[in-house]
N, C-alpha and C positions, 0 to 999 in steps of 0.2 A: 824599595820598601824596607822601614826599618822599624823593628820591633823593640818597645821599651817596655824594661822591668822590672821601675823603680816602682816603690811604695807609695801609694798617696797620704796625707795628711787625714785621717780622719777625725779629727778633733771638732771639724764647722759639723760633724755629722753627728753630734752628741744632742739628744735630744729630737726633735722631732724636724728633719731634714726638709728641702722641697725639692721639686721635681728636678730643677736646674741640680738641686747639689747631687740627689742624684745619677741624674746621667752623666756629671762628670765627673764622680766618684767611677761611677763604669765606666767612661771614656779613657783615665790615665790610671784608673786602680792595680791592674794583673797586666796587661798585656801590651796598653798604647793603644792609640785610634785608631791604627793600621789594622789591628788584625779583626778586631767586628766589622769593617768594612770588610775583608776580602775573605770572611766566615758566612755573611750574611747572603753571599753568592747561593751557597746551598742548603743554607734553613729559608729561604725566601718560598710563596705559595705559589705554582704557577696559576697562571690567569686564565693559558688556553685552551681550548675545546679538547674534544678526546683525542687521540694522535693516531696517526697509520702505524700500524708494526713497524717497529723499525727493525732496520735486516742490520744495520752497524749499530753496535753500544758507543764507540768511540770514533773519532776520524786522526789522522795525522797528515797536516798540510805543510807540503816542503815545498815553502816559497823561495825562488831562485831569484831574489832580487835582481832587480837590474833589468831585466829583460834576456833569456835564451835569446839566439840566435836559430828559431824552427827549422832554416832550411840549412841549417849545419849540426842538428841536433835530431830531430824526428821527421822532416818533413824537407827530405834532398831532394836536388831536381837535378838529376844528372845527364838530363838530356838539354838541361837550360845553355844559353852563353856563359863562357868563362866570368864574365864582369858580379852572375846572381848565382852559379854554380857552388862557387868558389872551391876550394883545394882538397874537401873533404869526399871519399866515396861512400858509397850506401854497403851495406850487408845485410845477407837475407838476416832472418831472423829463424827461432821454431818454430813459428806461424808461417806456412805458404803463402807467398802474396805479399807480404808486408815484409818493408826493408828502413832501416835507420843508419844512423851513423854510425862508420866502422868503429870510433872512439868511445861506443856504446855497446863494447861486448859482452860483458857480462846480463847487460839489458836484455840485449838481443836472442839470449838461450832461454829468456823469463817472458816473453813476451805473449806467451799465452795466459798471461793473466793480467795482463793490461789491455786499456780500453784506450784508445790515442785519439782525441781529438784533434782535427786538424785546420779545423775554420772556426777557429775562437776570435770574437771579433768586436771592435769598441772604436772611439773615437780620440780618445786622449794621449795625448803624447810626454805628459808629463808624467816623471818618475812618482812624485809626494803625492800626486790625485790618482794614478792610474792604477795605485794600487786598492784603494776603495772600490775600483769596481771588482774584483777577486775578490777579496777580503769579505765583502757584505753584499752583494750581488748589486749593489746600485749606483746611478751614479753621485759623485763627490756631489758635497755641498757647494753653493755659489760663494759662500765664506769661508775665509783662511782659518777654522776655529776649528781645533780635533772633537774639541764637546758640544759640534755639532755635526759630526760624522753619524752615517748609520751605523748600529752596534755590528761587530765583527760575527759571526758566525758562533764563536765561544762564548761569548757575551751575552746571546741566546739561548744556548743549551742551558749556561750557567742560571741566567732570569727563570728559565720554567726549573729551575733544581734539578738537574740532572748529576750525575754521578755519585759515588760511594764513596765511604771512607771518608777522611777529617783532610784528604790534600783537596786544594784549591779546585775547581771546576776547568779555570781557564788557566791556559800556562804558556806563557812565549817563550821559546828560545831564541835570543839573542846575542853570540857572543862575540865580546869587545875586545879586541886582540889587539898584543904589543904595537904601537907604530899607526896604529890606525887612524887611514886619513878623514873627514869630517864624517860622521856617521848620518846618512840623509836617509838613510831608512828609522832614524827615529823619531822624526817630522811627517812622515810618509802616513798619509789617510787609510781612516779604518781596520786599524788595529786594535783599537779602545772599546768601551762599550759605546762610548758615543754619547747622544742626546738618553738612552736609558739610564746615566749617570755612573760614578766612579762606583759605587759598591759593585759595579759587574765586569770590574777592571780587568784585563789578566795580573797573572804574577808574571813578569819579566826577570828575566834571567840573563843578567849577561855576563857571568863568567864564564870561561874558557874550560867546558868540561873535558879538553884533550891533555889539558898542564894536568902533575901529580898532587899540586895545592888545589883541586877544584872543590868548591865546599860552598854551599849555596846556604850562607850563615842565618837566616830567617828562619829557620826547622830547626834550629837547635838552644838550649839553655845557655845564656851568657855566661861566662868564667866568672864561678862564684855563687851562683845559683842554682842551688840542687833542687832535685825532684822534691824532696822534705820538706824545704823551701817555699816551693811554687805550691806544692799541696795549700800550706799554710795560708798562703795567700788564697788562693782560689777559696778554703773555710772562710776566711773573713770574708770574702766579698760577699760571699753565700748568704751568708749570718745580717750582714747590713740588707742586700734584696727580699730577703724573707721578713724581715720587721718591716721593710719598707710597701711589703704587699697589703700589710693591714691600714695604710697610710693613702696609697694611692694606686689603682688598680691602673695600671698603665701597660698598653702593649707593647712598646717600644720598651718597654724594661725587660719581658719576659721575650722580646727576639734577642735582646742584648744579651742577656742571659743564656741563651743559648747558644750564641757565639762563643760566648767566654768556656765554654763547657766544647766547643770542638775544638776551640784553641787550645785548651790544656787536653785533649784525647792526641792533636798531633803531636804536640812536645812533650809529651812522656810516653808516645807509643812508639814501637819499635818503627812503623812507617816514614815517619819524616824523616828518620836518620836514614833510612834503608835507602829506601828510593833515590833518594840523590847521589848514593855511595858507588861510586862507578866499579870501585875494586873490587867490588862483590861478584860480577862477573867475571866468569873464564876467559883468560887472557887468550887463549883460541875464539873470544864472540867478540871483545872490543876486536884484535885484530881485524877482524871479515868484516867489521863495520868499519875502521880505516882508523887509525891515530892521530886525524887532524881533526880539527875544531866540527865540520859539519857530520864528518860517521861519529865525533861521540857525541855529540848533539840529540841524531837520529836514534843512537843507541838509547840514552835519555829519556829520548820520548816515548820508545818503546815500555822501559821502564813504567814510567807516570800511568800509559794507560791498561798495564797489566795492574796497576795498586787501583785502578777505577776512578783517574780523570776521564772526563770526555772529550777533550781536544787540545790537542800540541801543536801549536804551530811552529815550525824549525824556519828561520831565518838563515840563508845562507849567511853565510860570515864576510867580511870584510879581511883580508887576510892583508890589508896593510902593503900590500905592492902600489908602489907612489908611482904610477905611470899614467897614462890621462884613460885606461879599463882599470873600472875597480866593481867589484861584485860581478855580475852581467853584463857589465855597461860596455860593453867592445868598441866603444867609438874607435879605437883603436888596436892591431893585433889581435884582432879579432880570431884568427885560425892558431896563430902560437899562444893566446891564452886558454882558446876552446880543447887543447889537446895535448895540456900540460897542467895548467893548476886550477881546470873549472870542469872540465867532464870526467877525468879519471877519479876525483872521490865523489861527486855527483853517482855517475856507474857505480863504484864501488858500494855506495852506502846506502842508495834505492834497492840496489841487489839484493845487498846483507839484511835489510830488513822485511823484506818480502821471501825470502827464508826463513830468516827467524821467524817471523810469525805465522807464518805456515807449518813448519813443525814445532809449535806449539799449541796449536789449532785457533789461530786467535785471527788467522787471515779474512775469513767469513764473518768476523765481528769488527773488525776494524776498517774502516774506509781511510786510504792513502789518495793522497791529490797532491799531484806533481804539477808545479807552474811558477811562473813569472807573471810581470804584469801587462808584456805584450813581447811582441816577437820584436825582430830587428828588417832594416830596410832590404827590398829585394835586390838593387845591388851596390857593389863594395863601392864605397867612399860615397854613397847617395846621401844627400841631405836631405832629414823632415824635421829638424828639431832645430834651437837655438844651439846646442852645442855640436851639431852636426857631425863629419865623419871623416875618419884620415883617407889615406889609400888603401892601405889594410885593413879596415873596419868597416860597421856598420851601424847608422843613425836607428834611434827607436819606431817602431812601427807596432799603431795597434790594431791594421786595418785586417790582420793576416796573422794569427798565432796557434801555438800550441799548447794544450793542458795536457794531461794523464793520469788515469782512474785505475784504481786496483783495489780488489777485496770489498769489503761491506756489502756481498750482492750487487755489485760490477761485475757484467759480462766481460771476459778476458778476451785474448786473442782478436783483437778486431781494433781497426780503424774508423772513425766516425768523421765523416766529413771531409771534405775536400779542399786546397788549394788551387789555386790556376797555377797555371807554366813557371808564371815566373816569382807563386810563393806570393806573390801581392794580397789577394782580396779572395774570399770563400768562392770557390765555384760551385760548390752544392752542402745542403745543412747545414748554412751558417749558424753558432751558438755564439747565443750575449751573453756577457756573466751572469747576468740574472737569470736565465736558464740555466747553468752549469750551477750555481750556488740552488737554486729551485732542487735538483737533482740531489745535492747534496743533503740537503733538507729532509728530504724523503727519506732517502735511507736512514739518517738518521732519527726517523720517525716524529719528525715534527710539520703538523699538519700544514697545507696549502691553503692562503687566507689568513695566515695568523695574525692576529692584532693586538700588538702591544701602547701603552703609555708612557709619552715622555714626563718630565717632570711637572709638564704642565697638565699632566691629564688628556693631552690631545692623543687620540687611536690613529696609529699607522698599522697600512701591513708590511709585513716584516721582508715577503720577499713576491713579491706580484708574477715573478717567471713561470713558467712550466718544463716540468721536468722530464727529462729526453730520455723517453722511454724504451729506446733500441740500445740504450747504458745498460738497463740493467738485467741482469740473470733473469 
């Protein structure tokens, strides 16, 4: 997204203007066409019925691209054969009963406030589709077209106008690090708003908020543009919309208008510079969230939804190791990268933030969703995909996986659901996305049934699941 802050020509608008001149007098006047679209997220009316209380304001979803490996991560079988076992052991946790991976210590002391699903379960083996089923609880579209995905979950909140404040509703973190090899999580479904169309876009983020240059340049005045400046502008445009209201009573002038009015409250409020400013933080809190790309990510998003976004999603990183695992994807070395550079800042920065926001008291208000887009195969070197699996690794599996729920009125301490023996396929309460995002929903207090319009006017509902109701508090 890039924001322009040239001048327009008002000279065609001397005398008595038409409607085209101007909405494109408002389209490239103050700000660019970018920012009343991604303004227009939270002056929009919602459409739907009354809503359940919601127990969360906010969510924050830490998608672990690629696929975990559940039975090397939450869900060991250490009674299985060496081939589905593999090299990892379990440790209790502070919950009696429940045991995870030893490479999940600092999880394993917090565990009573997590909800661990263990029979999450779908059909798709593909990385770019399979994450639409997470992301918006349904399955992908039969066509290769992102703008015809179901809207993401943020994209939702955003549509009914949820959150406070002049930042953006919806906000991805995704950061693009030195070296990085093809980035397939930027192809990957249901991320977007979808078929609700681009004004309910996120804002995407992809620099590196663990480098000392991180500076997310969209929130701030170009070099050379002062507040004095921008005022002045923002008077003119004023001056031209208000003669133009005795001309032509049009509503799409007066939403425009009020875009252009949170566009200029976030670039001259102390907010959009604050929030992105990582240094502002105690170097004792980024620490405990961890110095690489995904703990200041997490810290980030902590950030956003303490300034009153409703939802972050953090994207695991790509951290550029050109080996045939990259993100989740263990087809290969699967145990030497689960317990080197994928679970110790995973551990580290789920911890730090379920800290943090519990003594801030903001844990009860925020819903945390820890997942991938499916687990990995039950045993080493087993093939279910076209890119199958080394000796040391493990192919994608979505028959048998793991999510995890914490905060927003999520019951902690407990395990939901079961595996078989060998980690393959649900042996009791299996959950389809579309239950788990149903779930999500609720707490979030957007009602069951919802039914929104794509651009053609046709009504869908938004999430048909039912929400599993032994989740929550």
């Amino acid at each position: 997204m890039t924001l322009s802050y040239r001048m327009f020509d008002h000279s065609s608008l001397l005398g008595t203007p038409n409607r085209r001149e101007v909405l494109r007098a408002g389209s490239i006047g103050l700000f660019g066409m970018s920012m009343p679209q991604l303004f227009a997220a939270q002056a929009a009316a919602a459409e739907a019925a009354a809503a359940p209380r919601a127990k969360a304001r906010s969510c924050i979803l830490l998608f672990m691209w690629g696929g975990p490996g559940h039975q090397d991560t939450w869900d060991l079988k250490p009674d299985a054969p060496a081939e589905i076992r593999g090299e990892f052991k379990p440790i209790s946790t502070n919950v009696p009963g429940i045991q995870i991976c030893e490479h999940f210590p600092q999880l394993a002391s917090r565990t009573d406030k997590l909800a661990i699903v263990r029979s999450m379960t779908h059909s798709d083996v593909n990385h770019l589709t399979a994450t639409h089923y997470l992301l918006t609880g349904q399955a992908p579209p039969p066509v290769d077209n992102l703008r015809m995905d179901w809207p993401h979950i943020g994209a939702v909140l955003s549509r009914l106008g949820r959150g406070r404040g002049p930042l953006p509703p919806f906000i991805s973190m995704r950061p693009k690090l030195e070296n990085t090899v093809p980035r397939f999580v930027e192809q990957s479904h249901g991320q977007s708003a979808g078929w609700l169309g681009p004004t309910w876009d996120p804002l995407t983020i992809d620099a590196d908020p663990s480098k000392a240059n991180y500076r997310v340049g969209e929130f701030a005045l170009r070099e050379g543009v002062s507040n004095h400046r921008l005022s002045e502008r923002r008077t003119l445009l004023q001056s031209l919309e208000n003669r133009l209201q005795h001309v032509h009573a049009s509503e799409s002038l007066q939403v425009m208008s009020q875009h252009y009015d949170r566009a200029y409250d976030l670039l001259t409020s102390a907010v959009g510079g604050s929030a992105f400013d990582l240094s502002q933080e105690p170097t004792a809190i980024r620490d405990r969230y961890g110095r690489h790309p995904h703990g200041q990510s997490v810290l980030q998003a902590r950030r956003l939804i303490e300034q009153g976004v409703p939802l972050v999603t953090v994207f695991w990183p790509n951290d550029g190791v050109k080996n045939v695992s990259v993100y989740w994807d263990t087809h290969s070395k699967e145990f030497i990268d689960h317990k080197t550079r994928l679970m110790p800042p995973a551990d580290q920065a789920f911890s730090a933030l379920l800290d943090d926001l519990s003594d801030r008291g903001m844990l009860e208000d925020t819903l945390l969703v820890w997942t991938g887009e499916f687990g990995r195969t039950p045993k080493i070197g087993q093939r279910n995909s076209d890119a199958g699996a080394g000796a040391d690794g493990r192919d994608h599996w979505p028959n048998c996986f793991t999510s995890v729920l914490a905060g927003g009125g999520i019951r902690g301490g407990m395990v939901y659901g079961a595996s078989d023996r060998q980690a393959a396929y649900p042996a009791s309460d299996p959950v389809h996305p579309v239950d788990l995002v149903a779930t999500i929903y609720q707490q979030l207090g957007v009602p069951r049934g919802l039914e929104m319009r794509d651009r053609l006017n046709r009504p869908f509902v938004i999430c048909p699941g039912r929400p599993i109701r032994d989740l929550v508090a």
